[in-house]
N, C-alpha and C positions, 0 to 999 in steps of 0.2 A: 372449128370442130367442137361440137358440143359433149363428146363424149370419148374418152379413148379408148382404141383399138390396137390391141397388141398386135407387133409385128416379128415373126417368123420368118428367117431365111436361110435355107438348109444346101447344103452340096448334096448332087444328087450325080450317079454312072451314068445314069441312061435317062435323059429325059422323058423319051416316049413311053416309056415303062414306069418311071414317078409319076407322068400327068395322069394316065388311067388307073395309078391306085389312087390316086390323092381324090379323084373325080368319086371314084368308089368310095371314098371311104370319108366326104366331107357332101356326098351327096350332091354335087355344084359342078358348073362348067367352069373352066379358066375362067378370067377378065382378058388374060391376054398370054399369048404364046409367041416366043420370037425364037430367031437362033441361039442355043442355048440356055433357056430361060422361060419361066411360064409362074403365071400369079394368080394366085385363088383370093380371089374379096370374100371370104364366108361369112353370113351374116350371123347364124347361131352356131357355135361362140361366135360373137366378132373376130373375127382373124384375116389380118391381112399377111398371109404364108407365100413364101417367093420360092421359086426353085430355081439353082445356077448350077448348069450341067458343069463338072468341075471333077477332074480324075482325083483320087483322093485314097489312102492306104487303109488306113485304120476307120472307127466311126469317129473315134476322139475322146473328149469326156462326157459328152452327150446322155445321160444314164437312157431318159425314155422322156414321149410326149403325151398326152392325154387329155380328152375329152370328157369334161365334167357332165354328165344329163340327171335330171330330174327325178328320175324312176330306173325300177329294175325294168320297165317295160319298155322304154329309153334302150335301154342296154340291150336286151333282147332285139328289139326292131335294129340295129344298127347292126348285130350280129348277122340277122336272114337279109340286111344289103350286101352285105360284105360275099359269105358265103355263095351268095348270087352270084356275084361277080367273079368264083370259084377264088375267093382268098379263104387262105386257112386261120381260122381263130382258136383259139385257144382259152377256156373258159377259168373263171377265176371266181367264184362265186362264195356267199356268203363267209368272204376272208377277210384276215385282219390286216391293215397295212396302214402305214403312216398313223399307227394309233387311230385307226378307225374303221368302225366293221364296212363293208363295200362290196357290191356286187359287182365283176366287171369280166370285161372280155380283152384278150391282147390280138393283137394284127401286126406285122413285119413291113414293113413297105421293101421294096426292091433293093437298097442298095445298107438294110440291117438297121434300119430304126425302127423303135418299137413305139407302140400307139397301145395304149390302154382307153378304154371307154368305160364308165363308171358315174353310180351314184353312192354315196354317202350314207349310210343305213343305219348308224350310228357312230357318236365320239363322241371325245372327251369337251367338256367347256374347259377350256382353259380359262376362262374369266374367274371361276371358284380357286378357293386356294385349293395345295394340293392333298391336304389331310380329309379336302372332302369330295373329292375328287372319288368318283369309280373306274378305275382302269380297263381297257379297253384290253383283253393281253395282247400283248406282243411277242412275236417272236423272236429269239437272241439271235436273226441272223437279222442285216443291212432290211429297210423295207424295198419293197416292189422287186424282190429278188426273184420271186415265181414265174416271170416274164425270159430272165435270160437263160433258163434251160429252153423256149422256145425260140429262139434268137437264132437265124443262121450261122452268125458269128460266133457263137459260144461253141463250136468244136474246132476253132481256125485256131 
């Protein structure tokens, strides 16, 4: 293998209900479906993402997952697939987070993980030192916290 490909493998409630968000919302068919079990090969990003239906309480520590694109127009087009597919998004736009301004959208998948889709609109280089550094502000709460007032989980 000439290149690596990050691998994803998540507990999911309901398989049939993970494979047709995951289909929506990574645009791609499985590779393969069995009992209990189903794998998405995505080519952009590379991700090789597994699903193992597996009862399960809590999400865990898991904070959230996300999809890096190119363009606000990235992020837009990813929105009108999603919404098609009658998922609810949640808009996140021109905001600061991880110390960098960003446009992006949030999505829940079925069983309370949360999916950001985003591009990069500005930051900081860290390569300069920091007296010359422009700061990006930041918020004094956790970053990517605007996500978990849309979380099914965050009223449980």
């Amino acid at each position: 293998m000439s290149r690596w490909k990050p691998h994803v493998a998540i507990n999911v409630r309901n398989l049939e209900q993970s494979v047709k968000f995951y289909q929506n919302l990574f645009g791609v068919e499985p590779v393969r479906v069995r009992r209990g079990y189903a794998k998405f090969d995505v080519e952009l990003p590379p991700l090789n993402f597994a699903l193992n239906e597996h009862p399960y309480s809590e999400v865990g520590a898991l904070n959230h997952l996300g999809l890096q694109v190119s363009s606000t127009e990235e992020v837009l087009a990813a929105k009108r697939r999603l919404q098609e597919a009658g998922l609810a998004t949640f808009d996140d736009m021109n905001t600061t987070c991880c110390y960098a301004l960003q446009d992006k959208i949030w999505v829940t998948d079925p069983n309370g993980i949360r999916w950001e889709v985003f591009v990069v609109l500005d930051q900081e280089d860290d390569r300069v030192p920091d007296k010359q550094k422009i700061l990006v502000e930041q918020p004094a709460v956790a970053c990517c916290t605007a996500c978990e007032k849309h979380s099914p989980l965050a009223n449980e």
